[in-house]
N, C-alpha and C positions, 0 to 999 in steps of 0.2 A: 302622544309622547309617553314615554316608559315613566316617568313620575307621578300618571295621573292615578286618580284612587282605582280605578277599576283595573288597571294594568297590575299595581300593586298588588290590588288582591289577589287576581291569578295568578302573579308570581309566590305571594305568602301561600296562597293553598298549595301549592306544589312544593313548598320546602316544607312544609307541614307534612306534607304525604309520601314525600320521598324520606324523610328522616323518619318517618314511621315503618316506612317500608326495609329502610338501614337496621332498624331494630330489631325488624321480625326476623330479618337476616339472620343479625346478631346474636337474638335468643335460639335460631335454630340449631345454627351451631355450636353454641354451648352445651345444648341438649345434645348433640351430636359427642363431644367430648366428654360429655359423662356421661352415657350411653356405651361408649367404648369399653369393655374389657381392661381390667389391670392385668400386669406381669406379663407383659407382652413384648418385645422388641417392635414389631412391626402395627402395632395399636399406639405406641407410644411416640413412633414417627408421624402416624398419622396424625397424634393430636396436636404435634409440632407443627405437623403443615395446616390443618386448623386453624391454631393462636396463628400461625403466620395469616391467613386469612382473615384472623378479624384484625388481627393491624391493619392492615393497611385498608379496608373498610373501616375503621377508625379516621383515617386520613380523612376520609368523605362524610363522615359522620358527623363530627366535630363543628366543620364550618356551616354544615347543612343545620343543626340545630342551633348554631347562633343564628346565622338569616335567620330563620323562622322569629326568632325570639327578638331579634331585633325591627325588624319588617313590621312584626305584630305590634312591639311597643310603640313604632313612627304612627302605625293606623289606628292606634288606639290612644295617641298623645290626646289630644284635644276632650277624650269621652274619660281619661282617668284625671283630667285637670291636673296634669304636671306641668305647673309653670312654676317658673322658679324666683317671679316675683312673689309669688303669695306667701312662701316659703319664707324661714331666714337663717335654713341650714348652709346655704354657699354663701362663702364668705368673698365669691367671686360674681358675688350676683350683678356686679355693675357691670363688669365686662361682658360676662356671658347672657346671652340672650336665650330664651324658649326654642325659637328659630334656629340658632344656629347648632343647639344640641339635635332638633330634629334632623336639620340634615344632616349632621353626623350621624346617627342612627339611619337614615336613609343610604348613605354614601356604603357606611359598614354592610348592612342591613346587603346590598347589590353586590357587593364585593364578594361577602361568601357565601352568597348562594352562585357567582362563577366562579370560585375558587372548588368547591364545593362538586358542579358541575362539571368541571375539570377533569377533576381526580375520579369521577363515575366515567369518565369518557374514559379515559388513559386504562380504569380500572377492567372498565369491558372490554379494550380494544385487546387487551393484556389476557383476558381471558379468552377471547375469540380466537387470538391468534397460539393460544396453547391448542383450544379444542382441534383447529385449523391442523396444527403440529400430527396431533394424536389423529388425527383422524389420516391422514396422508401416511403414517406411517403404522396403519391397521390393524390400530387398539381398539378396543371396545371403551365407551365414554361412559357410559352407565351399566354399572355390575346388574347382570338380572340374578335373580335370586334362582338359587340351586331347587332344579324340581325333585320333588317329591318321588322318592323312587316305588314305583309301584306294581303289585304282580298281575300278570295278566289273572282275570278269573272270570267266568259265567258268568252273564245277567243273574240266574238263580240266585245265585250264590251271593252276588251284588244285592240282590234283594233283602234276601234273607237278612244278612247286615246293616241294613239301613233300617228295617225292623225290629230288630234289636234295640238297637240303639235309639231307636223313637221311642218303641211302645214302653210303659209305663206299667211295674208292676197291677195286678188285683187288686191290691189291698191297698192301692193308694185312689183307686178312682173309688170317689165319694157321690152319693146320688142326688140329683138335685133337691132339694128342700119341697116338702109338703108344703101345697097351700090349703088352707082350711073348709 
């Protein structure tokens, strides 16, 4: 049954590891945006469609780090001793029971890690189906970087150059130290 602890867990590791892996996203792209070039027209679109990227991975973001946070506090009720008899901060303490807070945290805790799961589906299918686009209509999906324009020349002369550029004046090679 999906409520038991071991199910649990694997489902908490994975909202753990997905909303981490949301973040790394996250921070990539912000690096990305400020990495970009100011006074640009077409740098400044680009970090439009960016922020539009992390929205809507915010979407999935969101629900994915409540699960986690909720899932964790259901498996860790019993080991941080939140019961709310011991307690005499709720003033609701008759009616509400330990029990039925956990399942609530259990109930939420499943909701948004498929709510969550969702919007990563919708998210990629939304992407696949752009690359799909782009690719049928015989765009390149990933810019390769501009080669290096280079003049034909001689080995010799190749040589030559890279000697240069290695060797290391006279007067800086020092002789190894006397032993006595």
């Amino acid at each position: 049954m999906i409520t038991e602890t071991s199910s649990l867990l694997a489902i908490f590791g994975l909202a753990v590891t997905l909303s981490a892996y949301l973040s790394a996203i996250r921070l990539i792209a912000i690096q990305k945006i400020q990495d970009l070039p100011e006074n640009d027209q077409k740098t400044e679109d680009k970090k439009w469609d960016l922020r539009k990227k992390l929205g809507w991975l915010t979407l999935a973001d969101i629900p994915m780090v409540l699960s986690a946070f909720l899932l964790g506090l259901f498996l860790l009720w019993d080991y941080l001793l939140l019961d709310l008899y011991e307690g005499k901060w709720c003033k609701w303490r008759d009616q509400v029971t330990s029990k039925d807070l956990q399942e609530w945290l259990l109930f939420l805790g499943l909701w948004f890690f498929l709510i969550a799961g969702t919007v990563m589906v919708i998210l990629h299918m939304v992407a696949w189906w752009s690359t799909a686009k782009s690719l049928l209509k015989g765009k390149k999906i990933i810019e390769s970087e501009p080669a290096k324009e280079s003049q034909p020349q001689s080995a010799s002369t190749a040589i030559i150059e890279a000697n240069t550029t290695t060797e290391t004046p006279a007067t800086e090679i020092k002789p190894p130290p006397e032993k006595p």
